[in-house]
TORVOFI-367588 format. One record per atom (N, C-alpha, C, O): x, y, z. Coordinates in steps of 0.05 Angstrom, whole numbers, padded with zeros to 5 digits, always signed. Example, Ala and Ser with C-alpha at 12.3 -4.5 7.8 and 13.67 -1.06 7.14 Angstrom:
REM residues 2
+00264-00114+00156/+00246-00090+00156/+00264-00066+00156/+00285-00066+00169/+00257-00045+00142/+00273-00021+00143/+00258+00001+00157/+00268+00023+00161/
END
This chain:
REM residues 122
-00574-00004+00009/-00581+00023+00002/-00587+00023-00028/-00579+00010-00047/-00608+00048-00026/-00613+00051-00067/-00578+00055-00067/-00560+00058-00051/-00582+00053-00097/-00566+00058-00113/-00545+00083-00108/-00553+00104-00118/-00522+00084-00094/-00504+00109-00086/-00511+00129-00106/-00522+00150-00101/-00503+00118-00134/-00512+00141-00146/-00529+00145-00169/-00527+00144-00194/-00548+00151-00149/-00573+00166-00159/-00570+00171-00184/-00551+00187-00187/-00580+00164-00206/-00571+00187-00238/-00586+00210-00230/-00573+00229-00221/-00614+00211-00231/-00628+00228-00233/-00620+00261-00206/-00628+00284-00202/-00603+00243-00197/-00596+00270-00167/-00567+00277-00166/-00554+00289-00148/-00556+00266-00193/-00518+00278-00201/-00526+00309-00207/-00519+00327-00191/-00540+00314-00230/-00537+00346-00228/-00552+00367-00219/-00550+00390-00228/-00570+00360-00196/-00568+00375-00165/-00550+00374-00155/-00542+00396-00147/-00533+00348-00147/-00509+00343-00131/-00496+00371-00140/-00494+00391-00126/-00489+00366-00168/-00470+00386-00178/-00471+00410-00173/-00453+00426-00167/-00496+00413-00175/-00504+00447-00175/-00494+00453-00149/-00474+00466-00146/-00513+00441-00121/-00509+00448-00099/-00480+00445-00090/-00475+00456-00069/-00455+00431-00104/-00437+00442-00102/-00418+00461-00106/-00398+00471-00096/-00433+00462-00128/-00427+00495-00142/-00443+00519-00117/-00431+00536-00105/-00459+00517-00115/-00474+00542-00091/-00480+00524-00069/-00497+00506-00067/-00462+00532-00055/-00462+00520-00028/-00470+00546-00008/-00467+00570-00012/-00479+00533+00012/-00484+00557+00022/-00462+00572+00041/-00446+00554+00045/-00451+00597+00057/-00438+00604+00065/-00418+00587+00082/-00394+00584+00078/-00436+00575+00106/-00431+00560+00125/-00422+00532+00114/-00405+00518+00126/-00435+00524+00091/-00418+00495+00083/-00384+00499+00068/-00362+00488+00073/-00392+00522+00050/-00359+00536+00051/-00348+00535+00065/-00329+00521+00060/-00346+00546+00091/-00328+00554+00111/-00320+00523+00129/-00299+00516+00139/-00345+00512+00128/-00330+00479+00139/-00309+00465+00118/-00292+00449+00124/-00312+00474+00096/-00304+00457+00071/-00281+00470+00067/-00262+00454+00063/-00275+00487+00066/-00253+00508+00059/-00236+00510+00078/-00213+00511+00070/-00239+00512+00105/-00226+00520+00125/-00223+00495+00157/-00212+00496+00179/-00243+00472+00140/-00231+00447+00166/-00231+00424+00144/-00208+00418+00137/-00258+00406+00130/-00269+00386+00129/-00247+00382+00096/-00234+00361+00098/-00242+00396+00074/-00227+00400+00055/-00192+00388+00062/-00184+00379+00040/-00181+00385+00072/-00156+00388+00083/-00151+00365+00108/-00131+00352+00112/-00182+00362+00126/-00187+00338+00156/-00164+00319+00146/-00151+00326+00126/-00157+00296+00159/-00146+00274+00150/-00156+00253+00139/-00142+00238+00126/-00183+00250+00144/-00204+00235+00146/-00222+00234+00108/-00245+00228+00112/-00219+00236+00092/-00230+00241+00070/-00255+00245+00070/-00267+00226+00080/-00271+00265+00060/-00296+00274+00068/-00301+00280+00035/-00283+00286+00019/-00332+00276+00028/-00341+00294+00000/-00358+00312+00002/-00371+00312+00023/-00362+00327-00012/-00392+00348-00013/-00416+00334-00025/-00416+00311-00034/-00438+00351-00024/-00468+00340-00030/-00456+00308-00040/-00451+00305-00064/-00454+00288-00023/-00455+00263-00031/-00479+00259-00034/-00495+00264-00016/-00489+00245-00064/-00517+00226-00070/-00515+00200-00059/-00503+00183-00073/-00525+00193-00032/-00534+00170-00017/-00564+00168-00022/-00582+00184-00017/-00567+00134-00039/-00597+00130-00046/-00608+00154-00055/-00601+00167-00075/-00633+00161-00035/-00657+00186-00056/-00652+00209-00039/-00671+00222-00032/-00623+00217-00030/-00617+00238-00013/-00590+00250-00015/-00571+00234-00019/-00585+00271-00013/-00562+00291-00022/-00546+00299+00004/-00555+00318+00018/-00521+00284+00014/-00519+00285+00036/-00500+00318+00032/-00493+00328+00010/-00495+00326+00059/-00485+00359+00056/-00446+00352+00056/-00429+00366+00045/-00442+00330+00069/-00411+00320+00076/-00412+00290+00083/-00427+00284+00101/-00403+00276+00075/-00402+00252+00077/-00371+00237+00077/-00356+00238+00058/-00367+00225+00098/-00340+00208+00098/-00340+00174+00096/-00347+00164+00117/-00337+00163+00082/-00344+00137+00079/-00327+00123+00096/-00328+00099+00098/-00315+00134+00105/-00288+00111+00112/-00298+00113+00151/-00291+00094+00164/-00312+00134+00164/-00323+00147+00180/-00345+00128+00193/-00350+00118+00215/-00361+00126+00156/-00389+00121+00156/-00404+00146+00170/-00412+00146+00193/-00405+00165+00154/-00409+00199+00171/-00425+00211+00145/-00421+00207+00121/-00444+00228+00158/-00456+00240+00151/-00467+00262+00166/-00487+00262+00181/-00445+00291+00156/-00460+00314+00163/-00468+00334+00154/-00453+00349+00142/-00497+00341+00159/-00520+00356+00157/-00508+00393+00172/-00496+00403+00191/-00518+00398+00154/-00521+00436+00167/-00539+00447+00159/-00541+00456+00136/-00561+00447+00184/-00586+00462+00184/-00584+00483+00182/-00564+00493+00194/-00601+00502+00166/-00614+00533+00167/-00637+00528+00183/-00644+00506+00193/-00647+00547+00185/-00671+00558+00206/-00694+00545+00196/-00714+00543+00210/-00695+00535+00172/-00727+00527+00157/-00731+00488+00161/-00752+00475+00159/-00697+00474+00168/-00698+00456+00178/-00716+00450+00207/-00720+00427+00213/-00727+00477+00228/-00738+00472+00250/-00766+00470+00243/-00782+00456+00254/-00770+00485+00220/-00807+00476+00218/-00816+00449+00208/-00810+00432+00191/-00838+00457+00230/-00846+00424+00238/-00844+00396+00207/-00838+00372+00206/-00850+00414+00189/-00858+00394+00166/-00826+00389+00161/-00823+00364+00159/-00806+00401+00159/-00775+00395+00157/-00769+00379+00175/-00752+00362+00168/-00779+00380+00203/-00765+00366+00221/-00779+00338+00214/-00760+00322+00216/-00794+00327+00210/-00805+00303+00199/-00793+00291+00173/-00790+00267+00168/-00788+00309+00159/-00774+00291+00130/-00744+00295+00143/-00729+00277+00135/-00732+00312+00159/-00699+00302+00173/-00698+00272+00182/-00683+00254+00175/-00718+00274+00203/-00732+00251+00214/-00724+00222+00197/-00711+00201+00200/-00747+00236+00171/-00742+00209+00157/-00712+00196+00146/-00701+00175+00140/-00709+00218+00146/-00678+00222+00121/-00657+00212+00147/-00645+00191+00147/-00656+00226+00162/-00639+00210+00183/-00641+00176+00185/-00624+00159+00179/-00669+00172+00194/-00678+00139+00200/-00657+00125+00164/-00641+00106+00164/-00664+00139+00141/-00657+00123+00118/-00627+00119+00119/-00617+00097+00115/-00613+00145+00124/-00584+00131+00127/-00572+00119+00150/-00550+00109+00151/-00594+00121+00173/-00582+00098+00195/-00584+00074+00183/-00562+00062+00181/-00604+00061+00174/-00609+00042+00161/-00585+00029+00149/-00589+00006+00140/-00570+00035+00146/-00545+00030+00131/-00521+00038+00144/-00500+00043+00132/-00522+00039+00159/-00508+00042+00192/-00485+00061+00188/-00461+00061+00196/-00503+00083+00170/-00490+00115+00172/-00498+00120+00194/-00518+00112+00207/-00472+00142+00204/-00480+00152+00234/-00486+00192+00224/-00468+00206+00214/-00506+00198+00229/-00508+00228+00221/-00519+00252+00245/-00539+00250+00260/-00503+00268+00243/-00499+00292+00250/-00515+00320+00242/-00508+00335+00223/-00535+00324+00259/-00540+00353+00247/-00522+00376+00266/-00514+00374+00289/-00517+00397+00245/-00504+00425+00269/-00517+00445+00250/-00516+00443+00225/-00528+00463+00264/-00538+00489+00260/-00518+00507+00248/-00494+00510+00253/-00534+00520+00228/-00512+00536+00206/-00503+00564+00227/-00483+00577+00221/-00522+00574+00256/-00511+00591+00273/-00485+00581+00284/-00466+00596+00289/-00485+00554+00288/-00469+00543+00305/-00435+00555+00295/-00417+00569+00305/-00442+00536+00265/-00421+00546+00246/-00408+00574+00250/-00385+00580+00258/-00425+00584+00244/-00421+00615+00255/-00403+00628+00282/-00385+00645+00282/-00416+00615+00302/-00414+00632+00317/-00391+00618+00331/-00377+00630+00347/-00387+00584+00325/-00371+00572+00344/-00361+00548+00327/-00367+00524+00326/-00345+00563+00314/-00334+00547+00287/-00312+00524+00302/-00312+00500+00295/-00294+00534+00321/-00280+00519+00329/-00290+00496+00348/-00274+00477+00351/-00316+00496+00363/-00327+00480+00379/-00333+00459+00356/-00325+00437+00360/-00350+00464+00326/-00363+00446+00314/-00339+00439+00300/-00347+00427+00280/-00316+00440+00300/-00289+00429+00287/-00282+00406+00310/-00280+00382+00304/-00280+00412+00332/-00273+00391+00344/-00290+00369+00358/-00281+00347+00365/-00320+00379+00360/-00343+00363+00357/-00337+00335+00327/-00336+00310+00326/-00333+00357+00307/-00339+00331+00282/-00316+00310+00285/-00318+00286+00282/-00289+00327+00293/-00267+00314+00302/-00267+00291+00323/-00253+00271+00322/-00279+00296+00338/-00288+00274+00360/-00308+00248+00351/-00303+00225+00356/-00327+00255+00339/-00350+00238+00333/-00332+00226+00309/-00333+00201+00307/-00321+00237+00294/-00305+00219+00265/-00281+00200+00287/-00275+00178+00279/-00269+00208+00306/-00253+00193+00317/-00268+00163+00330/-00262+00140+00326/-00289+00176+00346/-00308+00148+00362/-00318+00132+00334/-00316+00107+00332/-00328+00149+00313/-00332+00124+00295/-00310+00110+00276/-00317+00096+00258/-00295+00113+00279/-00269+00106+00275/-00263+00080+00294/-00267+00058+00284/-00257+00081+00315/-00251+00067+00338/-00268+00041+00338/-00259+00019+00346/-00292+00046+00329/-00311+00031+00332/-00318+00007+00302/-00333-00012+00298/-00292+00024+00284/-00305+00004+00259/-00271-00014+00265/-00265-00035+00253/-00258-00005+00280/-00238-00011+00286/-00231-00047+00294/-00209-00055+00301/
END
């Protein structure tokens, strides 16, 4: 992988952890902050800003808004996904409704998928 950390993409990192958006709060504050599993915010992986990232996992998860479904987003996800498989990150998108509406389903979703990749580096 490029270089973990990016110079040029530390103070975006920063910022966007300073303004996170609602739904990354509420995972961070109220599950992923506290998990057992050690997780970071906007991690800089190579030329990409991951939203949650657990190294120990090898995890990477994504929380789409609505502008992730148009077509030209869904192609650079696309790409951005393919770049950290490459490096045998395993990543996760969940919908910022999801968040919303079924906070406890996508808690034990991440909980599950961090356990199988767990098992597996095992």
């Amino acid at each position: 992988m490029q270089s973990k950390h990016n110079k040029q993409l530390i103070p975006l990192a920063k910022q966007l952890r300073k303004e996170m958006t609602k739904e990354e709060r509420h995972l961070w504050y109220d599950f992923l902050r506290t998990y057992p599993v050690r997780f970071s915010r906007q991690k800089v992986l190579g030329k990409y800003i991951a939203d949650f990232y657990s190294a120990e996992a090898k995890l990477v998860i994504e929380l789409d808004g609505s502008q992730h479904y148009a077509d030209t987003n869904l192609i650079k996800d696309t790409e951005r996904t393919a770049f950290l498989e490459e490096y045998g990150l395993k990543v996760i998108r969940i919908p910022n409704n999801e968040v919303v509406n079924n906070f406890r389903g996508v808690c034990e979703y991440i909980d599950a998928v961090v356990k199988q990749s767990l098992s597996q580096l095992r």
